[in-house]
C-alpha positions in Angstrom: 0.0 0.0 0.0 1.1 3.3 -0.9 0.7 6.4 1.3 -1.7 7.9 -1.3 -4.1 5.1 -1.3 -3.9 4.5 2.8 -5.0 8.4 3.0 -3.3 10.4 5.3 -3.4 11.0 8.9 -2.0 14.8 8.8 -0.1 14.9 12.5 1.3 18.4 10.8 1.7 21.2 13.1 1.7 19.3 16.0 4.5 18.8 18.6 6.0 15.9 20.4 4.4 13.9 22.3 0.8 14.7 20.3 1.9 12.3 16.9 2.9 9.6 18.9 -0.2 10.3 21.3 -2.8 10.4 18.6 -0.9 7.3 16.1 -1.4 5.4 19.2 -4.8 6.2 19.5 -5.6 5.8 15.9 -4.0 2.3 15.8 -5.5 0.9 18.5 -9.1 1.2 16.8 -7.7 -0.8 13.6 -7.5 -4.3 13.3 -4.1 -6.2 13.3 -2.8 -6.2 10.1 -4.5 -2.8 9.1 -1.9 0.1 7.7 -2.1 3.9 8.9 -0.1 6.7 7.2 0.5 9.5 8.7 2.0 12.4 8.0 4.1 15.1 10.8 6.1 18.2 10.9 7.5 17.9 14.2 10.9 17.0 13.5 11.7 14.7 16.8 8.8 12.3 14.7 11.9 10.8 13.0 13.0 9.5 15.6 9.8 9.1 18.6 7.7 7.0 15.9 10.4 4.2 14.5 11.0 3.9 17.9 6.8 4.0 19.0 6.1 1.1 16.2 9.8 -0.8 17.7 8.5 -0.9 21.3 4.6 -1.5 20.4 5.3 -4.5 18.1 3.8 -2.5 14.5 5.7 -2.5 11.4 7.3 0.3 10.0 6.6 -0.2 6.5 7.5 2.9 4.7 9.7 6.5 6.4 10.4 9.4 4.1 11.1 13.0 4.7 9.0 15.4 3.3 9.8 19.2 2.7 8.0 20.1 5.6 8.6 16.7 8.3 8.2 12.9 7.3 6.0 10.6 6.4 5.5 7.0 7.8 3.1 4.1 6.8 2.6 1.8 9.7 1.2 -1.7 9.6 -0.6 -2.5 13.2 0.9 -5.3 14.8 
C-alpha cells in the first residue's frame, strides 16, 4: 500500500508527544494487520515513531522526509 491510497493521517503542526499520542490512539481502533499513514512536521517524529512502532510491536513499513517533516506508513501489529 502506498501512502496515497492509505490516506493520510496529517499529525502536521503538532508537537511531540501529540503524533505519537494520537498514532497510538488511531492504531488501536484498527485491526491487526491494518496500515495507517500519517503524516508530521514535528521534527523529533523521526526518531519518537520508529522507535513507538519498535517498542509496540507495528511495522514500520515505509519512512520518508518530506519538505516540511516525514512521512511513515505503519502496519498495526
Amino acid at each position: 500500500m502506498s501512502f496515497e491510497t492509505a490516506g493520510l493521517y496529517d499529525l502536521r503542526g503538532l508537537k511531540c508527544p501529540l503524533p505519537v499520542l494520537k498514532t497510538r490512539r488511531r492504531l488501536k481502533g484498527m485491526e491487526s494487520g491494518a496500515e495507517l499513514a500519517i503524516e508530521t512536521t514535528d521534527p523529533l517524529a523521526g526518531i519518537d515513531i520508529p522507535h513507538f512502532c519498535s517498542q509496540e510491536g507495528h511495522q514500520l513499513v515505509r519512512s520518508e522526509k518530506t519538505e516540511t517533516g516525514h512521512r511513515f506508513l505503519i502496519r498495526k501489529g
